[in-house]
TISELUM-511858 format. One record per residue (C-alpha): x negated, y, z. Coordinates in pm, 1 decimal. Example, Ala and Ser with C-alpha at 12.3 -4.5 7.8 and 13.67 -1.06 7.14 Angstrom:
// TISELUM-511858
px: -1230.0	py: -450.0	pz: 780.0 .
px: -1367.0	py: -106.0	pz: 714.0 .
END
This chain:
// TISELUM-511858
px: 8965.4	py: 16965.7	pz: -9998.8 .
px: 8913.0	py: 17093.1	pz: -10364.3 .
px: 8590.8	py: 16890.7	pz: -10411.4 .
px: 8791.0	py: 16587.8	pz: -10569.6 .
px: 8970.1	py: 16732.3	pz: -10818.3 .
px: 8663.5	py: 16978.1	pz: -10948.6 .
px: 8364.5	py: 16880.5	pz: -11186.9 .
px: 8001.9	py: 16941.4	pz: -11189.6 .
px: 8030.9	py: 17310.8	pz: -11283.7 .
px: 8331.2	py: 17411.1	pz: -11145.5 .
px: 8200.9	py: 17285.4	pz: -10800.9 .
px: 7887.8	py: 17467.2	pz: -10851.7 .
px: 8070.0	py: 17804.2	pz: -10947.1 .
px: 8303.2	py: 17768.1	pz: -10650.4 .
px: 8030.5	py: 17707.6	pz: -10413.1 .
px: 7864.2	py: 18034.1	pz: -10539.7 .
px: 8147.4	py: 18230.7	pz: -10498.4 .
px: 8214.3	py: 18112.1	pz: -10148.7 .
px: 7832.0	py: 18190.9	pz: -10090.9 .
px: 7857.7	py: 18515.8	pz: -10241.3 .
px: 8171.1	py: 18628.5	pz: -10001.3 .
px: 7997.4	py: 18525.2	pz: -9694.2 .
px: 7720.0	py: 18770.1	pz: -9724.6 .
px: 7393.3	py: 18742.2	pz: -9591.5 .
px: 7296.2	py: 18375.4	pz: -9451.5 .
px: 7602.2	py: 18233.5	pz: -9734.1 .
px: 7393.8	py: 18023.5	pz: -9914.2 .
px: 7239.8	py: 17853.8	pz: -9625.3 .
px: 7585.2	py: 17794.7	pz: -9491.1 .
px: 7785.8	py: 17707.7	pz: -9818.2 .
px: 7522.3	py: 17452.1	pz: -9876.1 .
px: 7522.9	py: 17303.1	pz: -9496.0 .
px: 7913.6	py: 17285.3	pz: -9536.9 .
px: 7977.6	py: 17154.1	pz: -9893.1 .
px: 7625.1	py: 16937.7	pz: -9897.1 .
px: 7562.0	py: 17062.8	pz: -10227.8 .
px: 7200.3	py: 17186.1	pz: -10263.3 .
px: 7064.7	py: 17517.7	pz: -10250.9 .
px: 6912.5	py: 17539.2	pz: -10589.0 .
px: 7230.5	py: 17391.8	pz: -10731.6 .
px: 7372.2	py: 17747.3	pz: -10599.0 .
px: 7135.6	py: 17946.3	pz: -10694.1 .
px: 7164.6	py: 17892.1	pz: -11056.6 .
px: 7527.8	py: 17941.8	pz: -10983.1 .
px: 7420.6	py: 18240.5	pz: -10903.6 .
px: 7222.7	py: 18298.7	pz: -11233.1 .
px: 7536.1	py: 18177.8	pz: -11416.9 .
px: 7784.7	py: 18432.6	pz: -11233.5 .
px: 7488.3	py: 18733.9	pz: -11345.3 .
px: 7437.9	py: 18647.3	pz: -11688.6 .
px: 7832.7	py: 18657.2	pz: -11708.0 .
px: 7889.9	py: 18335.6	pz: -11894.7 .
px: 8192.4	py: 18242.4	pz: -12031.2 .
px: 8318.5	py: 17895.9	pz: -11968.2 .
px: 8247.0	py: 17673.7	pz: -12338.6 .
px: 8385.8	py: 17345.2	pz: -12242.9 .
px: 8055.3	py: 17167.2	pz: -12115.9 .
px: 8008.6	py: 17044.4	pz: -11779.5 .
px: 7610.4	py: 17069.6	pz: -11828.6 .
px: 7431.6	py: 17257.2	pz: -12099.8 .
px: 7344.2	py: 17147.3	pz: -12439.2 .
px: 7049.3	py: 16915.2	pz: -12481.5 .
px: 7131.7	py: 16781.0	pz: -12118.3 .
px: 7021.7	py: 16378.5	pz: -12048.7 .
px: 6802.8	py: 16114.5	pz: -12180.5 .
px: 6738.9	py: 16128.4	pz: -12590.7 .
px: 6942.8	py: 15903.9	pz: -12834.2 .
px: 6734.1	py: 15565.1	pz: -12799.1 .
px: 6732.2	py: 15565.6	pz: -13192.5 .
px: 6611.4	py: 15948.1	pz: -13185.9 .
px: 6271.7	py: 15836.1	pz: -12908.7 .
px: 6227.6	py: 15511.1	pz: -13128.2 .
px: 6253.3	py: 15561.7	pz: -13484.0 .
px: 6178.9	py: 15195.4	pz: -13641.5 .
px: 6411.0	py: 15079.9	pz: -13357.9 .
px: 6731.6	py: 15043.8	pz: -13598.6 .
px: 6428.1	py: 14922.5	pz: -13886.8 .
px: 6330.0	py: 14638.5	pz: -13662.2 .
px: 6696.5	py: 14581.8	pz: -13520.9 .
px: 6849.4	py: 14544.9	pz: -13899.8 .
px: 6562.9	py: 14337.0	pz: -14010.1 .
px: 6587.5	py: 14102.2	pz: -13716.3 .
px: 7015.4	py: 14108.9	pz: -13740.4 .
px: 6998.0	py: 14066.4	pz: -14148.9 .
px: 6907.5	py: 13702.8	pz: -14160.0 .
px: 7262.0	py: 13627.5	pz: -13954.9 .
px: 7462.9	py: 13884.6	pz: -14036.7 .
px: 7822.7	py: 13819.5	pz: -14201.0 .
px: 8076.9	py: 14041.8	pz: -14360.6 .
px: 8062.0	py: 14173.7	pz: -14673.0 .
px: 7859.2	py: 14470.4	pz: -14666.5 .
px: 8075.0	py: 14717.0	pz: -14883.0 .
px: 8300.7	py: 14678.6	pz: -14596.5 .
px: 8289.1	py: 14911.1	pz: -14286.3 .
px: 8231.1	py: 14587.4	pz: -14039.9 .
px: 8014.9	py: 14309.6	pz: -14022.3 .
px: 7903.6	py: 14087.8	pz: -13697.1 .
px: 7611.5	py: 13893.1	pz: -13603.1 .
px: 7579.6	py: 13566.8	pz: -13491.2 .
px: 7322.4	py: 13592.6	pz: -13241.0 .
px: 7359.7	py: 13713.2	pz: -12893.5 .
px: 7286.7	py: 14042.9	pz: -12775.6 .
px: 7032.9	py: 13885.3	pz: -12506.7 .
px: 6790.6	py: 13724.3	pz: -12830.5 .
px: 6820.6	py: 14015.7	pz: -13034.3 .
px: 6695.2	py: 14210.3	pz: -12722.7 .
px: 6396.2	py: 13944.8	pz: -12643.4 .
px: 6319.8	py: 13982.7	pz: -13011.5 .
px: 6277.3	py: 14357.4	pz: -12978.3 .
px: 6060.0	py: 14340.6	pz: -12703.0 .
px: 5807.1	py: 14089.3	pz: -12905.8 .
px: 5821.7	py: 14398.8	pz: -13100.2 .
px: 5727.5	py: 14615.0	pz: -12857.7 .
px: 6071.0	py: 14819.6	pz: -12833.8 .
px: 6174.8	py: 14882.4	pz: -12451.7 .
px: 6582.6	py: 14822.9	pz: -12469.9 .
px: 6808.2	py: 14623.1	pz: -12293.2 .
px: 7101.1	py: 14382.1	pz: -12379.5 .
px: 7350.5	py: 14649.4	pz: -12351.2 .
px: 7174.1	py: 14935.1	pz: -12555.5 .
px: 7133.7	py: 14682.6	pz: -12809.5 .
px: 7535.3	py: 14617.7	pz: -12808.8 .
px: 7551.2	py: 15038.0	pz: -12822.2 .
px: 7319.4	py: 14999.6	pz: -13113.3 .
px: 7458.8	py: 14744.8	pz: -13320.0 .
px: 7839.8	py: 14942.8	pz: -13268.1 .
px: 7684.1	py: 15248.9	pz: -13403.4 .
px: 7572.3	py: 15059.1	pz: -13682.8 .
px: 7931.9	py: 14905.3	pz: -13785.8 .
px: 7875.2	py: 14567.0	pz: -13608.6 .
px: 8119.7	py: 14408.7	pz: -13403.9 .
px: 8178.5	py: 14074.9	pz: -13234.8 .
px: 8361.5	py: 13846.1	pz: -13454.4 .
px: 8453.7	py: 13493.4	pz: -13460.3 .
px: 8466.1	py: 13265.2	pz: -13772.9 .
px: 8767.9	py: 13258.2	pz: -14006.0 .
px: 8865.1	py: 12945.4	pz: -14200.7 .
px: 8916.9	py: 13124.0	pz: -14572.9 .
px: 8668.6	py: 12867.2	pz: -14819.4 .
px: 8809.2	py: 12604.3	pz: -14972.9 .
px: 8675.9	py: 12283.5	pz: -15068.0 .
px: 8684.7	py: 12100.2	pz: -15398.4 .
px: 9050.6	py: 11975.3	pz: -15465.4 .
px: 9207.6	py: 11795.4	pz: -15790.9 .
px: 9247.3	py: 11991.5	pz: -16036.2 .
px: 9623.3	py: 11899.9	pz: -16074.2 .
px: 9630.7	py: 12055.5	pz: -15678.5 .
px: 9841.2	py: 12368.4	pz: -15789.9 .
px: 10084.8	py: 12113.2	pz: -15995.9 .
px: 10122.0	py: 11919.3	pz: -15763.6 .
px: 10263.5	py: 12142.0	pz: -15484.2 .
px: 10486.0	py: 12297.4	pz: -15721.4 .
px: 10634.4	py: 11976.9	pz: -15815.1 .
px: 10651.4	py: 11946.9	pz: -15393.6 .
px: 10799.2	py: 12274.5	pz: -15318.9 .
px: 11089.6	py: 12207.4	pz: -15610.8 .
px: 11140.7	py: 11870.8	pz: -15469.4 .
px: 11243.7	py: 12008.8	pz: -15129.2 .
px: 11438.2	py: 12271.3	pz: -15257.8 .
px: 11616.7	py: 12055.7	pz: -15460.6 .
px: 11721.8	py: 11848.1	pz: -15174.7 .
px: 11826.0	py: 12153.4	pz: -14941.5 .
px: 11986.6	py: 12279.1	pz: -15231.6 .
px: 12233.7	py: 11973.3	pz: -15175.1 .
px: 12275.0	py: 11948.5	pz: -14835.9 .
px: 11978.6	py: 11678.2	pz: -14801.4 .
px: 11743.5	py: 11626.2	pz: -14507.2 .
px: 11384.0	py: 11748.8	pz: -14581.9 .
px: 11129.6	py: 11706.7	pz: -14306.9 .
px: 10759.1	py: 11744.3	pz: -14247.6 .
px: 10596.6	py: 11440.4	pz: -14048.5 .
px: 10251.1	py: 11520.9	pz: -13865.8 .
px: 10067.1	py: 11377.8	pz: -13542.3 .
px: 9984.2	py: 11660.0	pz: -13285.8 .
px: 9677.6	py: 11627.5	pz: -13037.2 .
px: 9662.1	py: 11350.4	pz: -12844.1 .
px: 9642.2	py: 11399.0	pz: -12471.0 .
px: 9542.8	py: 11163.2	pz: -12151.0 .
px: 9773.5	py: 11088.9	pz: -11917.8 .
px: 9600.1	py: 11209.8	pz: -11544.9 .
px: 9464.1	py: 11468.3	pz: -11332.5 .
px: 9228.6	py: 11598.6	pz: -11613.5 .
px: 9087.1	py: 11966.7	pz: -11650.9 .
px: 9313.6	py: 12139.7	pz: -11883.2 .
px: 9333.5	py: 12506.9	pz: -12034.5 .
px: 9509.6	py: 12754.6	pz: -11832.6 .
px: 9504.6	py: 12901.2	pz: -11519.4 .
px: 9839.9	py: 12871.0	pz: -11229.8 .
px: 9900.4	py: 13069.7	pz: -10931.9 .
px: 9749.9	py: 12863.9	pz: -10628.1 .
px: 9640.3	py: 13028.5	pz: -10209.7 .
px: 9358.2	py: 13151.8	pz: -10249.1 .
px: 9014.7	py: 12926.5	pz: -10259.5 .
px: 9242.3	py: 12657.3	pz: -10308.5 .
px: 9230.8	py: 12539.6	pz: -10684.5 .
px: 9348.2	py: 12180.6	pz: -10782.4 .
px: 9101.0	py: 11972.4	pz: -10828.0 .
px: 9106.9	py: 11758.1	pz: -11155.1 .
px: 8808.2	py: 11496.0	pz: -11230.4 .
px: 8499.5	py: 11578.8	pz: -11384.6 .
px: 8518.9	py: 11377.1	pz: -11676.9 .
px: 8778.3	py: 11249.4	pz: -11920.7 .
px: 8730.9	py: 10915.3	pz: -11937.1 .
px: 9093.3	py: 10704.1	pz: -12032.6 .
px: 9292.5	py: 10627.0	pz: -11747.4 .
px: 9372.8	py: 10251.9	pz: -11891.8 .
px: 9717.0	py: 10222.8	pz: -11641.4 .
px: 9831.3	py: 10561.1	pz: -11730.0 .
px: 9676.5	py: 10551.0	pz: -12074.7 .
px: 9758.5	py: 10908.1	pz: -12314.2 .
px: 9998.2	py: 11094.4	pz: -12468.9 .
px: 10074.5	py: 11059.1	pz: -12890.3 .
px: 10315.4	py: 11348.2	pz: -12989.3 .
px: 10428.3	py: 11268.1	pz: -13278.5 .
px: 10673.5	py: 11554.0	pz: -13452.9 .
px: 10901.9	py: 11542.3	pz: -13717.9 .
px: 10996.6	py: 11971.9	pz: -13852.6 .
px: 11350.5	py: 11916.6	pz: -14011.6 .
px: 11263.8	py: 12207.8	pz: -14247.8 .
px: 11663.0	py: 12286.3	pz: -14349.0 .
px: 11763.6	py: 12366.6	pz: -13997.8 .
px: 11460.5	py: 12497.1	pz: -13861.6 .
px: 11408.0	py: 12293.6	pz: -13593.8 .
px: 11137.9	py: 12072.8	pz: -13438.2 .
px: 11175.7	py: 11691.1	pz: -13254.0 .
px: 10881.7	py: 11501.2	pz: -13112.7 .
px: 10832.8	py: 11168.9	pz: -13021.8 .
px: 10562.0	py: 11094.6	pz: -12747.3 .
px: 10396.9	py: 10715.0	pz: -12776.7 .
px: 10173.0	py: 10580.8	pz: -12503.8 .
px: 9951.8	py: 10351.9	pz: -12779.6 .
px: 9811.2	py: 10414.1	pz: -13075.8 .
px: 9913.4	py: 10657.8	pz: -13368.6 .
px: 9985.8	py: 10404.7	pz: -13634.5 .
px: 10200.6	py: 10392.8	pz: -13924.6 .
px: 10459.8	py: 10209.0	pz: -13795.4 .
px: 10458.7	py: 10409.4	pz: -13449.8 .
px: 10539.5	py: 10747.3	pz: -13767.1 .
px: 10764.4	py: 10581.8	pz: -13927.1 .
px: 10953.3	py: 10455.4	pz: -13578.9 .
px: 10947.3	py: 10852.3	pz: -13457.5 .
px: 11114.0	py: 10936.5	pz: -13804.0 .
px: 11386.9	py: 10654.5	pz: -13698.6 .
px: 11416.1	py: 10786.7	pz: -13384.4 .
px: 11510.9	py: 11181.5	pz: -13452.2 .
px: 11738.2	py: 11005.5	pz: -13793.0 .
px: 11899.4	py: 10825.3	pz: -13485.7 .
px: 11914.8	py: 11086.9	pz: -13267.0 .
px: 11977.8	py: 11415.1	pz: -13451.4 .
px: 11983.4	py: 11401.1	pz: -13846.4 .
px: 12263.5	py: 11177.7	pz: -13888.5 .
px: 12482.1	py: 11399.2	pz: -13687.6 .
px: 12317.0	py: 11696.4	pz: -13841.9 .
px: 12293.7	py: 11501.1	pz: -14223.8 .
px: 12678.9	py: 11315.4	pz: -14239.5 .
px: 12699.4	py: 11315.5	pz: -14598.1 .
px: 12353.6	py: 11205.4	pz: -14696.6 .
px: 12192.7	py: 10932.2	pz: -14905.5 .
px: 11864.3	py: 11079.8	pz: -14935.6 .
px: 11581.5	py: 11165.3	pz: -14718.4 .
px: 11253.4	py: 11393.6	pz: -14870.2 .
px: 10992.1	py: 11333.4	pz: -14633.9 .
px: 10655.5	py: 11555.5	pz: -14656.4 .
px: 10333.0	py: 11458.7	pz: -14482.0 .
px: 9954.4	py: 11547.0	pz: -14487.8 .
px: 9852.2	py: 11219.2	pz: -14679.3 .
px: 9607.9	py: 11135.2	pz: -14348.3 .
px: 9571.5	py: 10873.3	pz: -14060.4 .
px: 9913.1	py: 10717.7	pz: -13976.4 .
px: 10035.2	py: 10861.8	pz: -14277.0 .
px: 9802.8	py: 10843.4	pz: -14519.7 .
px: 9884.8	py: 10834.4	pz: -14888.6 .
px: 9655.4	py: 10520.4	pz: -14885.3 .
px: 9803.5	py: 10316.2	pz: -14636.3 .
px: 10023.5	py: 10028.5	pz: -14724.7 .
px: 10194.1	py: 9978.0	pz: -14377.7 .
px: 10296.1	py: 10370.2	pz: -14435.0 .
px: 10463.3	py: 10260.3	pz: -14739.8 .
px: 10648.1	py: 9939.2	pz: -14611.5 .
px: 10773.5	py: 10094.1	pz: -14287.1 .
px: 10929.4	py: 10390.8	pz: -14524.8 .
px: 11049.5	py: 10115.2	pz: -14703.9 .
px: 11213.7	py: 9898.5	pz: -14427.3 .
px: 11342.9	py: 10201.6	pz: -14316.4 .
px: 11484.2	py: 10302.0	pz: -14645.6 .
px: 11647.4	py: 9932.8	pz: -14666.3 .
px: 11914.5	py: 10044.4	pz: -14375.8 .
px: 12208.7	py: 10275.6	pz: -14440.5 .
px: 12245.9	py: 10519.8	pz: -14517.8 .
px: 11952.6	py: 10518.8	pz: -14746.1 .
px: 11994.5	py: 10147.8	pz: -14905.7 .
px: 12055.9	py: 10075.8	pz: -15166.6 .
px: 11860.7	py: 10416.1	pz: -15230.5 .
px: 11490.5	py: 10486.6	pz: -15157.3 .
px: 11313.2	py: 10739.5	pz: -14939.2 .
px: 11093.2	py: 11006.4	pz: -15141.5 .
px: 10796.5	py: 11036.5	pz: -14992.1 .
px: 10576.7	py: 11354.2	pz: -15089.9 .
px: 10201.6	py: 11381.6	pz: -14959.6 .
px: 10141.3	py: 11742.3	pz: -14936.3 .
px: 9787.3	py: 11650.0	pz: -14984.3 .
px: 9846.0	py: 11380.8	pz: -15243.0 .
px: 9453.9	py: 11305.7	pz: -15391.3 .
px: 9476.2	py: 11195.5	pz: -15776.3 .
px: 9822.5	py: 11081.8	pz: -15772.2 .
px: 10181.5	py: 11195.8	pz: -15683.2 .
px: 10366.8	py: 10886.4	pz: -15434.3 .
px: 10673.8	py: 10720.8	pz: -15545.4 .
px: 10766.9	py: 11029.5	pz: -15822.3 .
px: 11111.7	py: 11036.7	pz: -15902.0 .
px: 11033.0	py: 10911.0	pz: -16266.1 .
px: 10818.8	py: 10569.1	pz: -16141.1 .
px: 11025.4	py: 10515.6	pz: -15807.2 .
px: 11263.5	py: 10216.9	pz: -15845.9 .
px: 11540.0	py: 10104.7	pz: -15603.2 .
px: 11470.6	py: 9920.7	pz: -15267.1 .
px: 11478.2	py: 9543.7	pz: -15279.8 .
px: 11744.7	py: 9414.0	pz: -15047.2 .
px: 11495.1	py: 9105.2	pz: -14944.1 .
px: 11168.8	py: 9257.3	pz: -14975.6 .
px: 10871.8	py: 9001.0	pz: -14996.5 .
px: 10583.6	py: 9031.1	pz: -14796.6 .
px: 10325.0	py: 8901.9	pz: -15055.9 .
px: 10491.8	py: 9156.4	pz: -15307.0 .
px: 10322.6	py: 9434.9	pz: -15436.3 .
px: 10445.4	py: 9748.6	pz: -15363.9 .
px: 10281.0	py: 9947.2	pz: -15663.8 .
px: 10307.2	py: 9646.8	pz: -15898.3 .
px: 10483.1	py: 9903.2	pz: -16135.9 .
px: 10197.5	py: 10182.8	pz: -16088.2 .
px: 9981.6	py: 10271.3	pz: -16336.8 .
px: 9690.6	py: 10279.8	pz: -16102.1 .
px: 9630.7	py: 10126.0	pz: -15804.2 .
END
């Protein structure tokens, strides 16, 4: 009955005791009771007549199998010289990780002639102030050197405009999804053995076709709005999703507006390069409540030059011409 709730030593002690009140033959019958072993009592035994005073220990000191880096000492040698080559982190900091797997650093030990498995190396390489890390996006590329300038002049632009009660949104294209019974992320409580089954490859369903999200952050309010196409993510699908949410929320949100700052990551549908980008902002901007104003468009990852600047922008024409220029009055092209 007591047998669960004691350890190692306190089982062996109570054993002896019991052994010890039974007299002559205890032993024999403690041990065919309990099923612990005879010698396991005995040196209960020698423990109750030395007089030892419980220290905390289970088992005594220098109990078990030696450290594997105290029975190999070029093991953590070998192990840092293999790890080195891969190793990240900087190493004035108390971390780093490896990139290769536990399973080749092992294989490479044993060329070496170290006996260890995949785990002990794991045990190893935690002692040593390794840990298993993923990548982290901090390096930047090259960038203009006007980059800095140029997001001030973006982040004053927007405040500017929520500073007077005008829209200010941020324009991106989310991942595209097909439309079917595709393998997806995520698992969803089903009987058991019963999972859904979902094709083995994602090849386009053409009569269902896929999903374009398309979502427009009004960055005043807070608030998110997303358009879903079922073609393509071009520039005048971007600009139509901007229509839609001024249609549908920011002219009840926006009453007393003339002015709409839009912000976008200069890439695909609205790329800073794209001329259909800049004529469907403009056909939009040619409708009230905008005309006869413009819409400021800000890449937030303009390259060389700032789009439509306050200073170069000029008013919309109220019969635009389709073999017009749009940047006849730019400086660069």
């Amino acid at each position: 009955m007591l047998g669960p709730y004691l350890d190692e030593r306190q089982r062996r002690v109570f054993a002896t005791s019991e052994a010890l009140a039974a007299g002559w033959g205890g032993i024999a019958a403690v041990s065919r009771i309990t099923r612990i072993a005879r010698s396991t009592i005995g040196r209960g035994l020698d423990e109750v007549a030395v007089g030892a005073a419980p220290d905390g220990r289970v088992r005594r000191a220098g109990a078990g199998r030696r450290r594997l880096e105290a029975a190999d000492p070029r093991l953590i040698e070998d192990l840092e010289r293999i790890v080195t080559p891969t190793q990240r982190g900087d190493p004035e900091q108390p971390l780093r990780w490896t990139i290769k797997s536990l399973r080749q650093i092992a294989r490479a030990l044993h060329d070496l002639g170290h006996g260890i498995s995949h785990t002990s190396v794991g045990a190893v390489l935690r002692a040593c102030g390794y840990s298993l890390q993923a990548n982290r996006k901090t390096r930047e590329g090259s960038h203009h050197p006007d980059r800095n300038a140029q997001f001030e002049y973006l982040n004053q632009t927007v405040d500017a405009a929520l500073a007077e009660g005008q829209p200010a949104i941020s324009v991106d294209a989310k991942k595209k999804e097909l439309v079917g019974d595709f393998k997806n992320a995520g698992r969803t409580w089903r009987p058991r053995g019963q999972p859904e089954a979902v094709r083995t490859h994602d090849f386009l369903i053409p009569e269902l076709g896929k999903a374009v999200p398309y979502g427009v952050y009004d960055i005043g309010a807070n608030s998110g709005w997303v358009s879903v196409g079922i073609d393509h993510d071009t520039a005048a699908f971007a600009v139509n999703a901007i229509r839609s949410w001024w249609h549908d929320i920011g002219k009840t949100r926006y009453r007393a507006t003339n002015r709409l700052v839009v912000t976008a990551d200069s890439g695909g549908s609205n790329s800073a390069r794209s001329r259909l980008w800049k004529s469907e902002l403009q056909r939009l901007a040619d409708h009230p409540p905008f005309a006869p104003r413009y819409v400021q468009v800000e890449q937030d990852r303009a390259p060389a030059l700032l789009v439509h600047n306050r200073q170069l922008a000029r008013p919309a024409s109220t019969h635009p011409s389709n073999h017009r220029r749009t940047d006849r009055r730019h400086p660069h092209r």
